[in-house]
C-alpha positions in Angstrom: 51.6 74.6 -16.4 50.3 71.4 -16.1 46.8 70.4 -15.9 45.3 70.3 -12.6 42.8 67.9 -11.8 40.1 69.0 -9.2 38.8 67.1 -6.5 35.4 68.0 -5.5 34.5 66.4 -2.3 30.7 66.0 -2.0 30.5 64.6 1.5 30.6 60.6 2.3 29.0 58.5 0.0 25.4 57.0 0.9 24.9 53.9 2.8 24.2 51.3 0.9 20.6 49.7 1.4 21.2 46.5 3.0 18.3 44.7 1.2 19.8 45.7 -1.9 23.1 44.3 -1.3 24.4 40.9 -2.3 23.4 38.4 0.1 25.3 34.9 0.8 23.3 32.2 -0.3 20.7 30.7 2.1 20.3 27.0 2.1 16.5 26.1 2.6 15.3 24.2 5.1 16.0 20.2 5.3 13.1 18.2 5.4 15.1 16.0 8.2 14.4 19.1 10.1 10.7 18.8 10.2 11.1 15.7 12.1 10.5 15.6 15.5 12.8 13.3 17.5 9.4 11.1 18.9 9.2 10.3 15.4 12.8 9.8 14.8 13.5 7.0 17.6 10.2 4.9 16.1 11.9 5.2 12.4 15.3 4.3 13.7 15.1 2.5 17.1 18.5 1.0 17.0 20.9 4.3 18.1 22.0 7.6 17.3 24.1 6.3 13.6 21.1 4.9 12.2 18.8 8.1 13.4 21.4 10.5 11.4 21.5 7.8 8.6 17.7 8.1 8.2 17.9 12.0 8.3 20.4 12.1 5.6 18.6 9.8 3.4 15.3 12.0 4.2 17.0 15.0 2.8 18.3 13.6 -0.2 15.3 11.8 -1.4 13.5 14.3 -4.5 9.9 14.5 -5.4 10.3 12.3 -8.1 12.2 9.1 -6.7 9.9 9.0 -3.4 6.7 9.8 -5.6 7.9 6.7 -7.5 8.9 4.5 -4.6 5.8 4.8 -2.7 3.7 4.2 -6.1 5.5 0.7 -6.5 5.3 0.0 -3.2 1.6 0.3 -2.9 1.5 -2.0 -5.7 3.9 -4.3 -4.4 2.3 -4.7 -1.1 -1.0 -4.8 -2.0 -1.8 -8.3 -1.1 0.2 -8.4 1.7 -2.0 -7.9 5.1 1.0 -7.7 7.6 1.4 -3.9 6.1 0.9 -1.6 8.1 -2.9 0.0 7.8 -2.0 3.7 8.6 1.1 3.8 6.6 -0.8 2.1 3.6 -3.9 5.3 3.6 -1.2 7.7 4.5 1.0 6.9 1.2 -2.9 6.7 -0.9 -3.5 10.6 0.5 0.3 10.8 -0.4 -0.6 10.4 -4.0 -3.7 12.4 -4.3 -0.9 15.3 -4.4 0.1 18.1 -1.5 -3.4 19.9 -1.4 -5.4 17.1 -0.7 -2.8 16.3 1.6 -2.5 19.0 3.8 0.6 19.3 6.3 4.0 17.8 5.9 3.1 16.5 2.7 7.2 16.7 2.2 8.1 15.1 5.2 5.5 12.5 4.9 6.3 11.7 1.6 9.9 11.1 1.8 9.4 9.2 5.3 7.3 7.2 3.9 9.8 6.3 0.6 13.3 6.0 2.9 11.6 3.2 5.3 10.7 1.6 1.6 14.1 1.9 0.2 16.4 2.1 3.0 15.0 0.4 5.8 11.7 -1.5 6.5 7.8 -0.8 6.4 7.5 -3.0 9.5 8.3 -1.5 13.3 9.2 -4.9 14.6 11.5 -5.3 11.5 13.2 -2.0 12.1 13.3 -3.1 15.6 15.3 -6.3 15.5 17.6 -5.4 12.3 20.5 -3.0 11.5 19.8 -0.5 8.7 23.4 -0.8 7.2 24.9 -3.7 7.0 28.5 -4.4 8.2 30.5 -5.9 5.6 33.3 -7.0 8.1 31.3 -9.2 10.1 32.4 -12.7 9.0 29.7 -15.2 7.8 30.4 -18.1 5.9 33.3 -19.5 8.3 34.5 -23.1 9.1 32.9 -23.1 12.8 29.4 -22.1 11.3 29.2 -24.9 8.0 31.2 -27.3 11.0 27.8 -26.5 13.9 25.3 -26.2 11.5 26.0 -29.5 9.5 26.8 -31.3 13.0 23.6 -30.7 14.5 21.0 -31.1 11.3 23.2 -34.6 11.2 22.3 -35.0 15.3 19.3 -33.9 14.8 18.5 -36.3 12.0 19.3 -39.1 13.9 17.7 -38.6 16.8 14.6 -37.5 15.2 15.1 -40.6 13.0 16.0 -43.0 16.2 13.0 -42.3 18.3 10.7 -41.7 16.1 9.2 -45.3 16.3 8.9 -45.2 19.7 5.8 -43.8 22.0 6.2 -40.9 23.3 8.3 -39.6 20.4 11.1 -36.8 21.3 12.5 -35.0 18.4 14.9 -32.2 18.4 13.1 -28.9 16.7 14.6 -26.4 14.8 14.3 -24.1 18.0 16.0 -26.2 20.2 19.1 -26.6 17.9 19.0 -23.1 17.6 19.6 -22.6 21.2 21.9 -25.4 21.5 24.1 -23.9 18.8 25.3 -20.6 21.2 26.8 -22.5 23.4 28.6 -24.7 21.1 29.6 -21.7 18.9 30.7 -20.1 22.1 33.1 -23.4 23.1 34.6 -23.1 19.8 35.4 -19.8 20.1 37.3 -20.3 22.8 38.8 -23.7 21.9 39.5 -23.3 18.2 43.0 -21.5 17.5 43.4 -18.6 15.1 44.7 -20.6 12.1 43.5 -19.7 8.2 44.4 -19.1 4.8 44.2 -16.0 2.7 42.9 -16.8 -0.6 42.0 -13.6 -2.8 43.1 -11.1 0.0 40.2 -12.4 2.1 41.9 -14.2 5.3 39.8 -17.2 6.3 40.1 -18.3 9.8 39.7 -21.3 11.9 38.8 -18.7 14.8 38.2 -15.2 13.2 37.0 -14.3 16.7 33.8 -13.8 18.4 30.2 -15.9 17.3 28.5 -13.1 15.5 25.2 -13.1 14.5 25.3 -13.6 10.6 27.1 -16.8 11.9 24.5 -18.3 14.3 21.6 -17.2 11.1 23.7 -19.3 8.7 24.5 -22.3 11.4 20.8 -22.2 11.6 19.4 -22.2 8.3 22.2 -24.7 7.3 
């Protein structure tokens, strides 16, 4: 006869305890997350891209690389008394180490190291200016060199023509900055849409609307 196995049947098995049982893992809490949105808009005034920007670069930043940045930087700027006073004693406590510190010594600290690195120490800085710069907005094109060397020539002479004669009128740096626009805007609509590619960079006559990097350069120039 063959063998015959026997199945005892003890009743269903125990549950399982659920704190015992393999959990998934849990991802701890980003340090972006400590920072409440008040905070948020005065770091990154500029729009929701440049809020989520900051955030990201807030949870990346280790102990290490911000403990370093914010070291430097209190060297750096140490002789420089447009600093910011709070933000200069809160990165000194920063240093004395997380118990001296007290609360949010994370969130301070890497707060304190991304407007270092990534964006500006200065609230009228981070005010005015883009965090990330855009690499397609043209700069060095014909229309700027063309305004900007026009009017430091115009500007020249007429500084140069009346300058022996009482009352003197000169032409500042701020005028020819506001007489630019317009001109820049005339060409813009005047100029055609004519260029070269050289090195798979197209340079155009017209390459579209005065940006801003344009009317810097046309300045400065």
């Amino acid at each position: 006869m063959a063998d015959r196995m026997d199945i005892i049947d003890d009743g269903p098995a125990p549950a399982e305890d659920p704190e015992k049982m393999p959990q998934g893992k849990v991802e701890p809490t980003r340090i972006g997350d400590q920072i409440p949105h008040e905070l948020l808009e005065t770091l990154a005034p500029n729009g929701e891209a440049d809020r989520a920007y900051i955030l990201e670069k807030v949870n990346e930043m280790g102990d290490e690389e911000a403990l370093a940045i914010v070291q430097e930087a209190l060297d750096f700027f140490s002789d420089d008394w447009n600093f910011p006073t709070d933000m200069r004693e809160r990165m000194t406590r920063l240093l004395d180490g997380p118990k001296l510190y007290g609360d949010f010594y994370d969130r301070d600290l890497r707060i304190d190291a991304v407007m270092l690195k990534w964006s500006s120490p200065y609230p009228g800085v981070r005010a005015i200016a883009e965090i990330r710069d855009d690499e397609t907005v043209p700069i060095e094109t014909f229309r700027a060199y063309f305004l900007g060397i026009g009017w430091a020539v115009i500007g020249t002479f007429w500084s140069t023509f009346f300058n022996s004669r009482f009352p003197g009128i000169g032409l500042g740096s701020q005028v020819i900055q506001i007489l630019l626009y317009p001109c820049a805007k005339a060409l813009e609509f005047l100029l055609p849409d004519w260029g070269i590619t050289i090195g798979g960079v197209r340079h155009s006559l017209n390459p579209g609307p005065w940006t801003f990097k344009e009317q810097m350069l046309a300045t400065i120039t």
